[in-house]
C-alpha positions in Angstrom: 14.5 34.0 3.3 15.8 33.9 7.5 19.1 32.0 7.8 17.0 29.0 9.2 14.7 29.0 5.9 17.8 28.9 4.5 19.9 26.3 6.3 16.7 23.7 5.7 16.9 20.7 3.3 15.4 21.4 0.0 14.0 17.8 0.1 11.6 16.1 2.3 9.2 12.8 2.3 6.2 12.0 4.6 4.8 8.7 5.0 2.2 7.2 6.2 0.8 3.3 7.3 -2.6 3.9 7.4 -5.4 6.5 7.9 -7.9 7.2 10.6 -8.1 7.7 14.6 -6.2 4.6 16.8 -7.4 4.8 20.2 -4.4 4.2 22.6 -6.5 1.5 24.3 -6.8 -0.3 20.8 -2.7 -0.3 20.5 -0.6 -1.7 23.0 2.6 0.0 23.5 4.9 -2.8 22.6 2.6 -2.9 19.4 2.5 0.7 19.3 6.4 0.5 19.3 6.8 -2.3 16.3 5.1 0.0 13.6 6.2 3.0 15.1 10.2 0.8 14.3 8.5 0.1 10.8 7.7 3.2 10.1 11.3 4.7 10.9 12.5 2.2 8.9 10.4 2.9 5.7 11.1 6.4 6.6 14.8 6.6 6.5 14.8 4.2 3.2 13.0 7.0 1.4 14.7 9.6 2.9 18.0 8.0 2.0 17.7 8.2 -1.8 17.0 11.9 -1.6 19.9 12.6 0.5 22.2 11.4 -2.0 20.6 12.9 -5.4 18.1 10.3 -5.8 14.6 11.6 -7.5 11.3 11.3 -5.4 9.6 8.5 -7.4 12.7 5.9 -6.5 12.1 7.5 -2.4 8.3 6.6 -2.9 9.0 3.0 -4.3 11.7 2.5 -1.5 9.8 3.7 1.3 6.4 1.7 0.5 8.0 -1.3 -0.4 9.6 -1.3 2.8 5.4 -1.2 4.2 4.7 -3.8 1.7 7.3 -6.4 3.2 6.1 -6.3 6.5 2.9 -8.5 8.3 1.9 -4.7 10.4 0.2 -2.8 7.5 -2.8 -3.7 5.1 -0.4 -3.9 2.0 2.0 -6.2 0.5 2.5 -9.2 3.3 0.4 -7.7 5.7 -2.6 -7.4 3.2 -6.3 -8.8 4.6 -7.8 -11.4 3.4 -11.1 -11.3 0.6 -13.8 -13.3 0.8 -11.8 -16.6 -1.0 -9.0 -16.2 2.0 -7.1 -14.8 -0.9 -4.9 -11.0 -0.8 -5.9 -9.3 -4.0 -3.4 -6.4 -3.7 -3.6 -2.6 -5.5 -0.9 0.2 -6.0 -0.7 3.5 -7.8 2.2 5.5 -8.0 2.4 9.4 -9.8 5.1 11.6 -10.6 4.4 15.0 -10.6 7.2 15.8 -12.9 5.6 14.4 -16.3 2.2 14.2 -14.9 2.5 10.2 -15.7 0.8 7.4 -13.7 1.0 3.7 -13.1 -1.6 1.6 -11.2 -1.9 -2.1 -10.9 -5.3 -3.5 -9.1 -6.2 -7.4 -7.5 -3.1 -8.4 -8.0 -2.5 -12.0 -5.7 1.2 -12.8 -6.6 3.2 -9.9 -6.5 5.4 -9.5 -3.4 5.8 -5.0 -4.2 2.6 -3.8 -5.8 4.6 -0.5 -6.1 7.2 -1.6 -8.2 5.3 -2.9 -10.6 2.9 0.3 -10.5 5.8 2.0 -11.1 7.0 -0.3 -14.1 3.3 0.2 -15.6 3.5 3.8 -15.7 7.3 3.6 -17.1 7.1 0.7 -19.3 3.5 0.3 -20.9 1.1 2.0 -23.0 -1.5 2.6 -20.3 -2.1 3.4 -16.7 -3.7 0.9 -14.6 -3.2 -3.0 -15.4 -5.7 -5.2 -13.5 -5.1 -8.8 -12.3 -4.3 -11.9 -14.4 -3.4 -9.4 -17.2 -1.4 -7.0 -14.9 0.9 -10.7 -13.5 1.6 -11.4 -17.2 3.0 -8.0 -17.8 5.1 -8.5 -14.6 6.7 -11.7 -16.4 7.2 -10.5 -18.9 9.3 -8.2 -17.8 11.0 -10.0 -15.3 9.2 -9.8 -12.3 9.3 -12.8 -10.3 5.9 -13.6 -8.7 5.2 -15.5 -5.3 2.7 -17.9 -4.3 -0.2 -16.5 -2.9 0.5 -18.0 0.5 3.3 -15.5 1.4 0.9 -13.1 2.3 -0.9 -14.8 4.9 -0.7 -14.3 8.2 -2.7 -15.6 11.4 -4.0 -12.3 12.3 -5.4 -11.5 8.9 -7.0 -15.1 8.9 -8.7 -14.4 12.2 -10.4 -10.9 11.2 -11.7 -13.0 8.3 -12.8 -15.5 9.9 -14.5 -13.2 12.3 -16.0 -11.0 9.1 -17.6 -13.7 7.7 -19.3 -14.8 11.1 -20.4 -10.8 11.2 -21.6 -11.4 8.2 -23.3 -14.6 8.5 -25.1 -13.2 11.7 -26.2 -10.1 9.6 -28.2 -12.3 7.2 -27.3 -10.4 4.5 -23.8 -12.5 2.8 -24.1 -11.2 -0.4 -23.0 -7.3 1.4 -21.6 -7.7 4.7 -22.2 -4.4 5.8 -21.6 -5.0 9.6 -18.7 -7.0 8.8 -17.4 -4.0 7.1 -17.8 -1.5 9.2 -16.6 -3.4 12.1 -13.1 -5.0 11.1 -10.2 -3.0 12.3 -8.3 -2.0 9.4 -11.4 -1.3 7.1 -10.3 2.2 7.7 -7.2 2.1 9.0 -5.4 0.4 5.8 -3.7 1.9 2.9 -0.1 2.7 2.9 1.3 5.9 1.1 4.6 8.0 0.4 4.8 11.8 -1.1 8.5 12.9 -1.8 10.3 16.4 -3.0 13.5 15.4 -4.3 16.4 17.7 -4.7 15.1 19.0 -8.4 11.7 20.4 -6.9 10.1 17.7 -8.4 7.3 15.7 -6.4 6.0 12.0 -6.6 3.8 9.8 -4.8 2.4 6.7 -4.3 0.2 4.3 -2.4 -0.8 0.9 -1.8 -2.8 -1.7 -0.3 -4.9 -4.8 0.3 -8.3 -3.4 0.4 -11.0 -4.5 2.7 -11.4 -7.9 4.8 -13.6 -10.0 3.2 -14.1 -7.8 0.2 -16.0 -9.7 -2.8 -16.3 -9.8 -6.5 -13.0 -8.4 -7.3 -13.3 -5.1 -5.8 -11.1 -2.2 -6.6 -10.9 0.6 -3.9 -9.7 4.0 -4.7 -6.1 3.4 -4.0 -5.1 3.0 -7.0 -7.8 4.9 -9.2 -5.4 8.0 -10.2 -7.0 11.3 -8.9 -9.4 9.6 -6.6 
């Protein structure tokens, strides 16, 4: 290897708080600078805990939950709205290590779908937990759950509200196609985290709140493991 090769961390995470094309027109720069603020802070928590030792799924969890506790990004408190005005939230985390998985899906009163993503992969019998079932397990093992009014916020309530009139003017309310393709963060949502720790040993993870106005409790494939 060159001396620089050489001289390089052996660790590393990348993150992101969403997918797809913004248009600079679409994103304000004062706006532009909040997530860009987010996202170095999410960064640096993740990047922390491999600096000091820590392994890759613990930089995962730390960096997404950071996503998940702010109103910017479709997960966690910033998750949209289904068609009920309710956040049904999903997460999946993976470590590359054992080859294990966790996944949690329409969850409404968990403030870090990661964490207990995490906790399903590390402290159950199975992989993906879903709902109802999926909020006992986090009881019982001493997660505390929130109401489901933490997770709203005004913006989310208008792009619903502006889905549903889509929708309504589509004729169509049991699909909402144009509702779907129209709202902002249809394709723009999902958080996500892949770290190398210090072992060589990769994880990652994602999360999110699905689509606006989303019906009949639809899973995405966030958290469907290989999807």
């Amino acid at each position: 290897r060159s001396a620089n090769t050489a001289a390089m961390p052996s660790y590393g995470i990348v993150i992101h708080g969403g997918a797809g094309t913004i248009l600079s027109r679409d994103l304000p720069p004062a706006l532009e600078a909040r997530y860009r603020a987010q996202l170095g802070e999410a960064l640096d928590a993740g990047h922390a805990v491999l600096k000091r030792g820590g392994g890759g799924l613990d930089a995962v969890v730390a960096a997404i939950t950071i996503l998940e506790d702010s109103p910017l990004f479709n997960a966690g408190k910033g998750a949209v709205l289904n068609s009920a005005g309710v956040c049904e939230l999903d997460a999946a985390i993976m470590d590359g290590r054992t080859q294990a998985a966790g996944a949690v899906a329409g969850v409404r009163h968990i403030r870090n779908p990661i964490k207990l993503a995490r906790d399903v992969m590390a402290k159950s019998a199975h992989v993906m937990l879903a709902g109802r079932g999926a909020e006992q397990f986090a009881r019982e093992i001493g997660h505390t759950l929130v109401p489901s009014r933490y997770f709203l916020t005004a913006r989310r309530q208008k792009q619903l509200a502006l889905a549903k009139q889509l929708e309504k003017s589509a004729g169509d309310p049991s699909r909402g196609l144009i509702a779907i393709l129209t709202i902002d963060d249809n394709k723009f949502g999902t958080v996500g985290a892949v770290a190398l720790d210090r072992r060589g040993h990769l994880a990652a993870g994602t999360s999110t709140g699905g689509m606006t106005n989303k019906k009949f409790g639809r899973v995405g494939d966030s958290p469907i493991i290989g999807a």
